[in-house]
C-alpha positions in Angstrom: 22.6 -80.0 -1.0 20.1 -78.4 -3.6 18.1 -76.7 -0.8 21.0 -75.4 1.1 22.8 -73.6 -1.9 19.0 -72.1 -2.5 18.9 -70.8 0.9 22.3 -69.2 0.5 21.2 -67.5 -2.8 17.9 -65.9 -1.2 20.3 -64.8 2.0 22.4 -63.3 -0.5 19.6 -61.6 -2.8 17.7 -60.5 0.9 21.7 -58.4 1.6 22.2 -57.3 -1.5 18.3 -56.6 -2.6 18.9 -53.6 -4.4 22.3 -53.6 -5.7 24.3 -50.8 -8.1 28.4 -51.3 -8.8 29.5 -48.3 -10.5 26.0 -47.6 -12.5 26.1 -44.8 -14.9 23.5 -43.3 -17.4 25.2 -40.7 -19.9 22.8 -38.4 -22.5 23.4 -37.6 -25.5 22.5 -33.8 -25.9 22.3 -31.7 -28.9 23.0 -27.9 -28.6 21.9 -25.1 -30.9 25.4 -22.9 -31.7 24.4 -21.1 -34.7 22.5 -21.0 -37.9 21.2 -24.7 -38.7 24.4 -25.6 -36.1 24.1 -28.3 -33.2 27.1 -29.3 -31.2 26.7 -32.6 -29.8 27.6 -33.0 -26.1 27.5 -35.4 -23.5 25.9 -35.4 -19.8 26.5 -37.6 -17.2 23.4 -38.0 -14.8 24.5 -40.7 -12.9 27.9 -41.2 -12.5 29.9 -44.3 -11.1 27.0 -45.2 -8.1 27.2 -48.0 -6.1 25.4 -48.6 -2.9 23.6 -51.7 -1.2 19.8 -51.7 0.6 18.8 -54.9 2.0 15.3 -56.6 2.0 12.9 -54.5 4.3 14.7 -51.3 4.5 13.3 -47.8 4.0 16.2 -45.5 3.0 16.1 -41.7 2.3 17.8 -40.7 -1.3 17.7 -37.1 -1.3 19.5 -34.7 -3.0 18.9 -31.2 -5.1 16.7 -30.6 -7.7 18.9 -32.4 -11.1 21.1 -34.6 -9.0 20.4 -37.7 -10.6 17.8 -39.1 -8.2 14.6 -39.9 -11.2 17.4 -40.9 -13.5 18.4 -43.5 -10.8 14.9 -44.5 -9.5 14.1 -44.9 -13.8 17.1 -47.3 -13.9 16.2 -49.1 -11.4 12.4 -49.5 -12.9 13.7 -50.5 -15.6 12.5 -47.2 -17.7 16.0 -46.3 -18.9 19.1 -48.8 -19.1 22.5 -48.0 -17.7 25.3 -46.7 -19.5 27.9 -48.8 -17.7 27.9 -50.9 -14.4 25.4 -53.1 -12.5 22.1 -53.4 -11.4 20.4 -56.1 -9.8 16.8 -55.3 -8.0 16.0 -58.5 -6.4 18.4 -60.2 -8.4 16.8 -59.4 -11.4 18.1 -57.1 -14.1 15.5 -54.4 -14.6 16.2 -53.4 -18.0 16.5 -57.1 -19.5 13.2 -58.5 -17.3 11.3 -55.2 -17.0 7.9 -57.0 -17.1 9.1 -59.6 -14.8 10.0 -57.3 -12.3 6.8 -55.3 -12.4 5.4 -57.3 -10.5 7.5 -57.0 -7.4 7.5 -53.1 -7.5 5.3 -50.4 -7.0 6.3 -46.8 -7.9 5.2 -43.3 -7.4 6.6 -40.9 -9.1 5.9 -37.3 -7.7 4.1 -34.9 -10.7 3.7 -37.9 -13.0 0.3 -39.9 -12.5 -0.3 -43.6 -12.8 -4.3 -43.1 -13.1 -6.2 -42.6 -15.8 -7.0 -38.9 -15.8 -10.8 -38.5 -17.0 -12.1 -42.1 -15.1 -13.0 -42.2 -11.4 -10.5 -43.2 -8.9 -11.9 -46.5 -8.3 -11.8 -47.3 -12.0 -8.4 -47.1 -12.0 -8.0 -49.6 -9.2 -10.4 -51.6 -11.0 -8.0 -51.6 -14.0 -4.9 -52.4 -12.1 -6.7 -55.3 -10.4 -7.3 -57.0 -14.2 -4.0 -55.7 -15.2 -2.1 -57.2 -12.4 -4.5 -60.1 -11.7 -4.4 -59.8 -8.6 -6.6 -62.0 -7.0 -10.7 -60.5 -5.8 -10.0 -61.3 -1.7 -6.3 -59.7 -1.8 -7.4 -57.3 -3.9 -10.4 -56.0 -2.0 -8.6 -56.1 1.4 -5.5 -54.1 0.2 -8.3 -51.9 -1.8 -10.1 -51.4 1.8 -6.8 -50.8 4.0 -5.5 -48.5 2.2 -9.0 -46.2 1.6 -9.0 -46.3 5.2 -5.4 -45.1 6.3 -5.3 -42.7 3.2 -8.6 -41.2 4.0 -10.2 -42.1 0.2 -13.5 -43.0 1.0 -15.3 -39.7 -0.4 -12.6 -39.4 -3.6 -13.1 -43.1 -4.8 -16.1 -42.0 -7.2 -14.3 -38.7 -8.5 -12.6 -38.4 -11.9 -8.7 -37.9 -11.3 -8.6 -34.4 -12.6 -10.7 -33.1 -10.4 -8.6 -34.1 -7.2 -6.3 -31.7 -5.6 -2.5 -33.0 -5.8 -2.6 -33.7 -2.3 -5.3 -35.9 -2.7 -4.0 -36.9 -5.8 -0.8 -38.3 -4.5 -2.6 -41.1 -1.6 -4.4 -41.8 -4.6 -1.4 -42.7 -6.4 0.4 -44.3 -3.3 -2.5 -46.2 -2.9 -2.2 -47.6 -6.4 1.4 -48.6 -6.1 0.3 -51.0 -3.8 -2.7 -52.9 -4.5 -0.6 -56.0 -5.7 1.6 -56.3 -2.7 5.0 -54.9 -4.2 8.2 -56.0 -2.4 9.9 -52.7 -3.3 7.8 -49.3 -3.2 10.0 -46.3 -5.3 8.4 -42.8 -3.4 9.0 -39.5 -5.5 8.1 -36.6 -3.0 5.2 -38.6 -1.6 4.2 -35.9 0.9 3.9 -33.3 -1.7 0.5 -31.2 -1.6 -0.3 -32.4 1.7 -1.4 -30.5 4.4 0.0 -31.5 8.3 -2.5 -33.8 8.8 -2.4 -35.6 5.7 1.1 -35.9 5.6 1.0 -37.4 9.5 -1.3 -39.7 7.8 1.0 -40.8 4.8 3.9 -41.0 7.0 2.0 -43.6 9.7 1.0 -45.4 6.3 4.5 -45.7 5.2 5.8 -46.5 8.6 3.2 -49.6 9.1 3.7 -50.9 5.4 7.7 -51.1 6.3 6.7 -52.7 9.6 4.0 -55.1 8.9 5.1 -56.1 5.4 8.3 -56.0 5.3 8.5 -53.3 2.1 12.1 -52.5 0.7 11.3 -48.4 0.4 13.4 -46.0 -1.6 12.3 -42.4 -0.9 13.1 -39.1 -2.7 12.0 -36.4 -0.9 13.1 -32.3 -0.6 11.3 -32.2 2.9 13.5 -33.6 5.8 10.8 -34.7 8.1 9.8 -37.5 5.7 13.6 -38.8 6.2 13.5 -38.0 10.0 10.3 -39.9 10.4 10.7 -42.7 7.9 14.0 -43.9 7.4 16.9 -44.9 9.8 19.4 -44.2 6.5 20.5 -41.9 4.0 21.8 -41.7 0.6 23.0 -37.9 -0.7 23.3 -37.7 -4.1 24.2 -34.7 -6.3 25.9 -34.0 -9.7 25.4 -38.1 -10.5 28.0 -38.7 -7.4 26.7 -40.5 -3.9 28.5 -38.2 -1.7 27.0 -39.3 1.7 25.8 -42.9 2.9 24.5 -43.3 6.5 22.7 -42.0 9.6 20.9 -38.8 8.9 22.5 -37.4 12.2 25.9 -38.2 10.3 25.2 -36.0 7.6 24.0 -33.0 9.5 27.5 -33.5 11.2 29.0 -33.4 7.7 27.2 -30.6 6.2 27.4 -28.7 9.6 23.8 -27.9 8.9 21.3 -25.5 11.1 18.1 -26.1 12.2 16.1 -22.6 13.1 13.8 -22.2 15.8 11.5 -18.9 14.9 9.8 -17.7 18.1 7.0 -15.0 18.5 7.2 -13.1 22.0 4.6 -11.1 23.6 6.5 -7.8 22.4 9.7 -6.7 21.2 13.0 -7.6 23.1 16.4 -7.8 22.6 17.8 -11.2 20.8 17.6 -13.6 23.0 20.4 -15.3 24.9 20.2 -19.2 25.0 22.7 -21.1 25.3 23.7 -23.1 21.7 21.9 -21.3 19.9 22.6 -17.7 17.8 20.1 -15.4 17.1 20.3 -15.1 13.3 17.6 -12.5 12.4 15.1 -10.1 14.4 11.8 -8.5 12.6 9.7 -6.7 15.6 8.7 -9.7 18.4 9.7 -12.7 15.9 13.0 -13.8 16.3 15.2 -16.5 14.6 17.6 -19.1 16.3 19.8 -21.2 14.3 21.2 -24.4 16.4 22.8 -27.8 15.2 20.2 -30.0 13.1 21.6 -33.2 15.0 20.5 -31.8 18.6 17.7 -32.1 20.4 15.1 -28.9 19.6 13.6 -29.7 23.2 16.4 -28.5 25.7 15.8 -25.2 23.6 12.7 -24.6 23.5 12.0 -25.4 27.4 15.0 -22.5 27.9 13.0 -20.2 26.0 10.1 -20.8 27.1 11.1 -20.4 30.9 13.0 -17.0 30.6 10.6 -15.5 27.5 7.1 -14.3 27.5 5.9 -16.4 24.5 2.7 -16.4 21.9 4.3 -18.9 19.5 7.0 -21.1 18.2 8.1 -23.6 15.3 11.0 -25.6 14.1 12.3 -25.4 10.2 14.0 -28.1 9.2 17.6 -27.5 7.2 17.3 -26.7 3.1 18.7 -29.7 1.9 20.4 -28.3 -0.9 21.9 -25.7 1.7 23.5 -29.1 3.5 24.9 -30.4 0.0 26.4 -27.0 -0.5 28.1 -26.8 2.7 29.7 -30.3 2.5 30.9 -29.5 -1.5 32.6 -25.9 0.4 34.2 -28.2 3.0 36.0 -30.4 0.2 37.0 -27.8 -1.6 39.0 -26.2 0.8 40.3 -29.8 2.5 
């Protein structure tokens, strides 16, 4: 009987692994009005979230600059405690059993460094080895996979402060991970790269979710990583979750544009495709918005059978653009 109720409980925990019911985090701030004056106000970062990812998902949680996202991924650290509601990460409270839960998360967050600044890169993993104890084999071969898929063989010997950010950041991801975390917090993990590194980071990411299983949270600005990664997304802005599913669904909501910017031969005319509008014209570049949730393939083939081309690229939607689109569609519902 024992077992069975156990089994129901770790079902239950693997549904519900990271769970928020109406979490909100209010600031105290004081404001300078006047001569040896401060007004004391209040600010709501988060405000009334609640949302469910299961064990082994990797979920996009984007949003603009000040929306609430670092206050939410702190909460769920257990760096700052709620103001109100619930929150359970693997059914443990993270502000109660912060050192407890250490152990079953790995977190990177974007500017902030987790290695020691003037020491070589590999002493930092040496430290966080001791500091986690994490046994010598599993230590060594997550030391050894992730140098290899993070291409940090020639960086291991180099103090941190000499490391570009790009380089910085695997460096970082890489340290998240050496004891195995169940749950992996990512603050703009592509940040700094260049196109190959990033293809690198997101292959990482993709395998780690794969192979191990890895509950993921990712905060990120650049819409690829979400494309790439994750399946699901979570748009929060002002403290409020205003959108919760497939990233095709929210391109629907926000009615957002992807742009195709083409480079003829020589100057022509704006091109005629059909769905797509050309939205600006500078000598032989031209620029054609078209729905983020379609395929840029069929367009691209069209132009490239009726245009002389030298070049082409795709630019993903400005998030914040989306989130403003979908706040002027509400307001006028």
């Amino acid at each position: 009987m024992d077992t069975v109720l156990e089994a129901g409980l770790d079902a239950d925990v693997d549904a519900d692994f990271i769970a928020l019911d109406g979490v909100e985090k209010i600031f105290d701030v004081r404001r300078k009005t006047g001569f040896l004056r401060r007004e004391r106000h209040q600010v709501r970062a988060v405000d009334g979230i609640t949302f469910r990812v299961p064990r082994g998902e990797m979920v996009g949680y984007i949003g603009p600059n000040g929306a609430g996202k670092s206050t939410t991924i702190k909460m769920l650290t257990g760096i700052l405690t709620p103001s109100g509601g619930r929150l359970r990460v693997a059914g443990i409270d993270p502000a109660r059993e912060r050192t407890r839960l250490a152990r079953r998360i790995g977190v990177v967050f974007g500017q902030r460094t987790t290695l020691w600044w003037d020491l070589p890169l590999i002493d930092s993993y040496r430290l966080m080895h001791r500091m986690y104890r994490i046994p010598d084999r599993r230590y060594a071969e997550n030391l050894d996979r992730c140098v290899q898929l993070l291409d940090l063989g020639e960086l291991l010997d180099v103090p941190v402060r000499q490391l570009s950010l790009g380089q910085r950041m695997r460096g970082d991801i890489a340290a998240a991970l050496l004891h195995d975390p169940e749950v992996l917090y990512l603050d703009e993990p592509t940040i700094g790269l260049d196109v190959v590194s990033k293809a690198k980071v997101r292959a990482f990411l993709r395998d780690l979710n794969t192979e191990s299983g890895t509950t993921v949270l990712l905060t990120t600005h650049d819409l690829t990583d979400i494309e790439q990664l994750c399946k699901r997304v979570m748009v929060i802005d002002h403290g409020r979750l205003m959108y919760d599913g497939p990233l095709a669904g929210l391109h629907e909501v926000g009615a957002s544009e992807r742009t195709l910017v083409v480079d003829l031969e020589r100057e022509l005319p704006p091109l005629e495709v059909e769905s797509a509008r050309v939205v600006k014209v500078e000598g032989p570049r031209q620029w054609l918005a078209f729905p983020a949730a379609a395929s840029a393939a069929p367009l691209v083939a069209a132009v490239a059978a009726r245009y002389p081309l030298v070049d082409l690229s795709v630019r993903e939607p400005d998030i914040e653009a989306v989130i403003a689109k979908m706040y002027a569609d509400r307001g006028t519902s």
